[in-house]
C-alpha positions in Angstrom: 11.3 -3.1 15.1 10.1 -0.3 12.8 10.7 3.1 13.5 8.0 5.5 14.4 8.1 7.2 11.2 6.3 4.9 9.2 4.7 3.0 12.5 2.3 6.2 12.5 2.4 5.7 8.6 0.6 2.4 8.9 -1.9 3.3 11.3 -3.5 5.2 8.7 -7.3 5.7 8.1 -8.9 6.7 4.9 -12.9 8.4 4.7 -15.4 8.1 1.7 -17.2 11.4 2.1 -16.8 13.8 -1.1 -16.3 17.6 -0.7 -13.4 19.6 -0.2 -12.5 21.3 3.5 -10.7 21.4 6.5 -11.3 22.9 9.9 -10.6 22.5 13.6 -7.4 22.2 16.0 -4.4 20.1 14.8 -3.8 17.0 15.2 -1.6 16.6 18.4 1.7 14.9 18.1 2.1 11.6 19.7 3.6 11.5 22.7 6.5 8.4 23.3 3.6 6.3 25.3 1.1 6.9 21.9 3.7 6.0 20.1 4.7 2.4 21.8 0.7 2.4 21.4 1.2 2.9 17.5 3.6 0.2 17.1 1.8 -2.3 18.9 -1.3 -1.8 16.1 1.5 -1.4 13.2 -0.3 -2.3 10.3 -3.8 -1.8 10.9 -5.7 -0.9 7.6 -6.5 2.7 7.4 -10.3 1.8 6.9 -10.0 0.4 11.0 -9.4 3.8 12.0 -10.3 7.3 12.7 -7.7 9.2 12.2 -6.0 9.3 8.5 -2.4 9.5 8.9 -0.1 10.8 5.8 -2.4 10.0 3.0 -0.6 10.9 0.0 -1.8 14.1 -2.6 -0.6 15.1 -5.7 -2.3 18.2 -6.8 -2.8 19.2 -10.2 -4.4 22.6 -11.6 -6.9 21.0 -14.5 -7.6 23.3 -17.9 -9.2 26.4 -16.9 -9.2 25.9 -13.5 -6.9 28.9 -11.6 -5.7 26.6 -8.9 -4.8 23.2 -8.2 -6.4 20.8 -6.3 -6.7 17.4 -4.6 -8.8 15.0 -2.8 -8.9 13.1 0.5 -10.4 9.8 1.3 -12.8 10.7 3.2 -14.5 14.3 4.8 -11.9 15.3 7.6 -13.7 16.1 10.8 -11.3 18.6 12.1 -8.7 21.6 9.8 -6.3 18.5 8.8 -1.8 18.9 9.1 -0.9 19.0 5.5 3.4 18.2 5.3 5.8 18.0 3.0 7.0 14.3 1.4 10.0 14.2 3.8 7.7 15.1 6.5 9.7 18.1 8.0 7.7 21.3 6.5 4.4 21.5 7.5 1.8 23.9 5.3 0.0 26.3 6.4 -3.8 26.6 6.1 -4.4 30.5 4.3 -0.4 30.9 3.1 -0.4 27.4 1.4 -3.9 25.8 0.9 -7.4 26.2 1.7 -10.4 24.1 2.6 -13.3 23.9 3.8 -15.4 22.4 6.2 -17.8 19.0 4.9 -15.3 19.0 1.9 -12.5 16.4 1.0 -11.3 19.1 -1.6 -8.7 20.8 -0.5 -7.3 24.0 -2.9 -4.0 25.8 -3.7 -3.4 29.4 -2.7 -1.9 32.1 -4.5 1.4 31.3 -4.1 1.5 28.2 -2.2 4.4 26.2 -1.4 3.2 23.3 -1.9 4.2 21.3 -5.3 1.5 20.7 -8.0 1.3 20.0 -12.0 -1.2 20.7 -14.9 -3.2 18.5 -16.1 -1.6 18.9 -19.7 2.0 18.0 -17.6 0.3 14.8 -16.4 -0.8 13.8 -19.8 2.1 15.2 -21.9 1.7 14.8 -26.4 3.0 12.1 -27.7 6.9 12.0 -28.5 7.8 14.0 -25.3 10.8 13.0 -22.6 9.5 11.3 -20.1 6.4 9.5 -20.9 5.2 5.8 -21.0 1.6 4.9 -22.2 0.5 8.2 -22.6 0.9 9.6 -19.1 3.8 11.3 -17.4 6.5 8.4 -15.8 9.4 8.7 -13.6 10.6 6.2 -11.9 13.2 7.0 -8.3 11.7 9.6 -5.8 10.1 11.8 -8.7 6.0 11.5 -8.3 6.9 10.9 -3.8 8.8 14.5 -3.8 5.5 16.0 -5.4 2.7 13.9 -3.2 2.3 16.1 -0.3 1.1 13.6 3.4 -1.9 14.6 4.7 -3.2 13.9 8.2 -6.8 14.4 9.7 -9.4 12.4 11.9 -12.9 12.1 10.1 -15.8 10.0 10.8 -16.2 8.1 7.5 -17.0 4.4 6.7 -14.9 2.4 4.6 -17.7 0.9 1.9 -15.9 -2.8 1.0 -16.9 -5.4 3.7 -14.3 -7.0 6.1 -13.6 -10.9 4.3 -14.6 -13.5 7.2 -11.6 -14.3 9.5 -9.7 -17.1 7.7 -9.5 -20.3 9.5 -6.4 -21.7 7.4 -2.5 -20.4 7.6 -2.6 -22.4 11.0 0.9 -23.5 10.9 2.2 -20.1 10.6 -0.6 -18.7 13.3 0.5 -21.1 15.5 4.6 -20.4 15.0 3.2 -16.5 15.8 1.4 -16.8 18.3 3.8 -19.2 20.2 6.6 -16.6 19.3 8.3 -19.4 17.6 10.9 -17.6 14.7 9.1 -17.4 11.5 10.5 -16.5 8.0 9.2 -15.1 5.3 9.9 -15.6 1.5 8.7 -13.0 -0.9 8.8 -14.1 -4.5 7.2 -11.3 -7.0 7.8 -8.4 -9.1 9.3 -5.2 -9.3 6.3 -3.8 -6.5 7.4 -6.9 -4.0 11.1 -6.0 -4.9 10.6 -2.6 -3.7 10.1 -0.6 -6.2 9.0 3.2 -5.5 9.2 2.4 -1.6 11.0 5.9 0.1 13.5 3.4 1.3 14.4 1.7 -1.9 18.0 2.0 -3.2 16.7 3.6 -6.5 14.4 6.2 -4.6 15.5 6.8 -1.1 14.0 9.5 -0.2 13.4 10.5 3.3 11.1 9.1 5.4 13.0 6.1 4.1 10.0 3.5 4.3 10.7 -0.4 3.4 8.6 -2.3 1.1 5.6 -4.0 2.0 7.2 -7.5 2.5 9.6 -5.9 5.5 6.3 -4.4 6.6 5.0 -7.2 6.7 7.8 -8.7 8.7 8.0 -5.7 11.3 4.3 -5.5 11.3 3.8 -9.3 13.0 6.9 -8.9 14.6 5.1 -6.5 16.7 1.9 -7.9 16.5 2.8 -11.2 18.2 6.4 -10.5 19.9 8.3 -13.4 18.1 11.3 -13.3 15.6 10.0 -12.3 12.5 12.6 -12.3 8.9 12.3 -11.8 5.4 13.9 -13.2 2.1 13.0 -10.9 -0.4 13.3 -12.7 -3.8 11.5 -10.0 -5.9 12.6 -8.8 -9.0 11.7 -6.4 -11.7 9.9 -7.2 -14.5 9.1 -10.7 -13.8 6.4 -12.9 -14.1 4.6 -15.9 -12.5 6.4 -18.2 -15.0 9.5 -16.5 -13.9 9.2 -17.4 -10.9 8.5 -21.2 -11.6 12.5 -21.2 -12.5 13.3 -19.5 -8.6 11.2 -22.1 -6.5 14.7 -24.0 -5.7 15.3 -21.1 -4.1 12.1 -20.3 -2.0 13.1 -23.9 -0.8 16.4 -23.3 0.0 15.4 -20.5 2.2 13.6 -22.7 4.3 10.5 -20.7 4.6 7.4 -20.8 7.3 5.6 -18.5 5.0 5.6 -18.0 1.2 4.2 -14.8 -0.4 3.7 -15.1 -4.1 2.6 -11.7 -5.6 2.4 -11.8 -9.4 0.1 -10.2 -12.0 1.1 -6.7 -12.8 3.3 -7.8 -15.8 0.8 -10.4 -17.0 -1.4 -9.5 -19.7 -3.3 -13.0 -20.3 -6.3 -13.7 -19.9 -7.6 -14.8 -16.3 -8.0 -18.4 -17.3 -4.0 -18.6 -18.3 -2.7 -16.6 -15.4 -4.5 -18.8 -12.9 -3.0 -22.2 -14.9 0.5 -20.4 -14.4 -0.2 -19.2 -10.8 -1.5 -23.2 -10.0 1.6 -24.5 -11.3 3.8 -22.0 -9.0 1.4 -22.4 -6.2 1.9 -26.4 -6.9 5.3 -26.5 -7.2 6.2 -24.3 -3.9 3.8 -26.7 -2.1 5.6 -29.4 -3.3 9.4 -28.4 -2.2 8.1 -26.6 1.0 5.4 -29.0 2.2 5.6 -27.3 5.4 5.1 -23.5 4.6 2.0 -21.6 4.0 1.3 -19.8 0.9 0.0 -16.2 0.6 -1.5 -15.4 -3.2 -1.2 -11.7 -3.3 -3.6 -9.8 -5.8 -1.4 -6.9 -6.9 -2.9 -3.4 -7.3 -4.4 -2.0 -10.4 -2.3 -0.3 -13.3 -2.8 3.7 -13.7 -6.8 2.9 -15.4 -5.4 5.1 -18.5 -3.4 2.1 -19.9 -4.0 -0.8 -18.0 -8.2 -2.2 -17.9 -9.1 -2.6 -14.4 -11.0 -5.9 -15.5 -7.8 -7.2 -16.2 -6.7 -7.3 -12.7 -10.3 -8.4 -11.1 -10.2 -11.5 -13.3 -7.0 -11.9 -11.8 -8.2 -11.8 -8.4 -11.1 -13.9 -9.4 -8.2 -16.1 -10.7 -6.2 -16.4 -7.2 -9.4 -16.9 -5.1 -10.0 -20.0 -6.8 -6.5 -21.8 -5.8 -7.4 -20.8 -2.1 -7.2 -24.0 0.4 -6.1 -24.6 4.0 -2.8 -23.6 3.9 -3.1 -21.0 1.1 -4.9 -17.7 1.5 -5.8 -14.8 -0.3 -4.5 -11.1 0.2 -6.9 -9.6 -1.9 -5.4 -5.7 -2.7 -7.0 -4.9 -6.0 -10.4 -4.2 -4.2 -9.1 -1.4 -2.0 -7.1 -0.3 -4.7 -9.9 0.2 -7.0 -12.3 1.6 -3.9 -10.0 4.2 -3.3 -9.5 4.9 -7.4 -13.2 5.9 -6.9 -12.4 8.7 -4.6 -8.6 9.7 -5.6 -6.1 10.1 -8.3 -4.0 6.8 -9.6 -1.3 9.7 -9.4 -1.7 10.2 -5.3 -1.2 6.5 -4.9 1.2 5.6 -7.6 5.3 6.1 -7.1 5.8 5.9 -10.8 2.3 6.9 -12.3 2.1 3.6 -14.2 2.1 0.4 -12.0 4.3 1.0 -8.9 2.5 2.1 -5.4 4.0 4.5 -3.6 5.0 4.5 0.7 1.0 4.7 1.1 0.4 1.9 -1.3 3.1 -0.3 0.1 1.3 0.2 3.5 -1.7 -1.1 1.9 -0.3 -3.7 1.0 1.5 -5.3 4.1 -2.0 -4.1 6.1 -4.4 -6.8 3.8 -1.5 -9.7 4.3 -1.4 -9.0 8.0 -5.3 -9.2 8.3 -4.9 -12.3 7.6 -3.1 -12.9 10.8 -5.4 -10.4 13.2 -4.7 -10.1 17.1 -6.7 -12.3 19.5 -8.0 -11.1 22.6 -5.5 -14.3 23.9 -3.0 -12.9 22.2 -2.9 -9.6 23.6 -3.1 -11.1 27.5 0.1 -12.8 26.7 2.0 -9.3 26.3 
């Protein structure tokens, strides 16, 4: 079961308004029956809700500007909790920041607290430490100890429409909904590893949040009540063809459900990906004819190096091996809505191709819509 850390973490909401502002009474702390609550929705997507829970910040004072700044998702409705990464400072409105009511901007003070960079730090010459494609890069708990969590209800609309319910990934609806055990096999990159996750051996970094496939795990263990486990077979820069060499093991692990979640170290053309992609697809369907498949469209790299077309063709790609017993967890569309609205920095854990804790949550919340809870599901709690 997942603690109630990052339970409240993926309950998150996110809001579309522009603007720059906050105002009104805090947001109350959950008591232990909001909580149980909490956990029973774990994994809801953030645009299913009215309350934004720790959305992530990085503020950065642009050239000629005398303070830094950031901006929100959507137009909080009320003065929003602004806290620190680890989530046990919380920033005050006036010492720390200011904003302002109908604005998603919120500003510095004189003398805040609260972490930030220049834009000239973000973007550092050529030749200097720490850099990769142009664009300041650490990997560990670097870019999470600067992204401040931000919390606020609002009363925006999310603009990308719900897919239709999917009528296929029966066999592993069925094992959920029956509570029958069902495991999981990741098989992907570094961002299905872990990478960049609070809780990952090369960050960990308080509030210590897993990776999205143990979200994912956690999230329908709650969902539907049954044994839920994970074999994590991501690793770091790999590819789909990679991963045509590790499909004796995704059958050894005797999985119910297969998530395959490649694409952010491709740099092919959409046609070749999805040739590689059918042959994996093909080939786990073939040694595990009874598990469902998941395609996972990764997330978009930071827009200054990586063409955002690339990874839409790739999604294009993955839609078209969708069947019955394969479905599609499209994340580069609410990656790339939110891009319109926020810095890749706030959502990045390594500013080049690694989501953050928030990102992570993204991700387990657009695989579990694939498996949403049924009014007949909730009368059998």
């Amino acid at each position: 079961m997942p603690n109630a850390t990052y339970v409240l973490f993926l309950t998150a909401s996110l809001s579309t308004s522009g603007g720059c502002r906050l105002t009104g009474p805090d947001i109350p702390v959950a008591d232990g029956k909001a909580l149980a609550a909490l956990a029973r929705t774990a994994g809801q997507p953030f645009w299913k809700s009215t309350l934004m829970a720790n959305e992530p910040v990085l503020f950065v004072q642009e050239a000629g500007q005398p303070v830094a700044a950031g901006r929100l998702l959507f137009v909080p409705s009320a003065k929003p909790t602004i806290q620190a990464p680890d989530l046990q400072t919380t920033y005050e409105e006036g010492r720390d920041y200011l904003w302002h009511a109908g604005s998603s901007c919120i500003v510095l003070s004189a003398g805040s607290r609260i972490p930030f960079k220049t834009s000239a730090e973000m973007v550092p010459p050529p030749g200097s430490p720490n850099t990769l494609q142009g664009v300041l890069f650490f990997e560990g708990r670097f870019f999470h100890d600067l992204q401040v969590q931000v919390s606020y209800p609002h009363a925006g609309t999310w603009p990308l429409q719900d897919p239709p319910l999917a009528h296929g990934l029966a066999r592993s609806r069925a094992r959920l909904e029956s509570r029958q055990p069902l495991h999981i096999v990741a098989l992907g990159d570094s961002i299905t590893e872990g990478y960049n996750a609070s809780g990952f051996q090369l960050a960990e970094a308080p509030p210590h949040q897993p990776a999205y496939p143990q979200l994912v795990a956690d999230t329908l263990h709650e969902r539907f009540g049954g044994p839920v486990t994970l074999t994590n077979l991501g690793r770091a820069g790999t590819g789909a063809e990679w991963g045509l060499e590790m499909v004796g093991k995704v059958r050894d692990a005797k999985p119910d459900l297969v998530l395959l979640a490649f694409g952010m170290n491709h740099s092919e053309p959409a046609p070749a990906f999805e040739a590689v992609m059918r042959q994996l697809r093909d080939a786990v369907k073939a040694e595990c004819p009874g598990a469902d498949v998941i395609l996972v469209a990764p997330m978009a790299g930071n827009p200054r190096s990586f063409p955002p077309e690339r990874f839409t063709g790739y999604r294009d790609a993955l839609r078209n091996l969708t069947s019955g017993d394969v479905a599609l967890a499209d994340v580069t569309s609410p990656w790339l809505e939110m891009l319109k609205s926020k810095s890749f920095s706030d959502l990045s854990g390594n500013n080049i191709n690694h989501p953050n804790d928030f990102g992570h949550r993204l991700y387990a919340a657009v695989v579990c819509e694939l498996f949403p809870v049924t009014l007949a599901d909730v009368r059998k709690s």
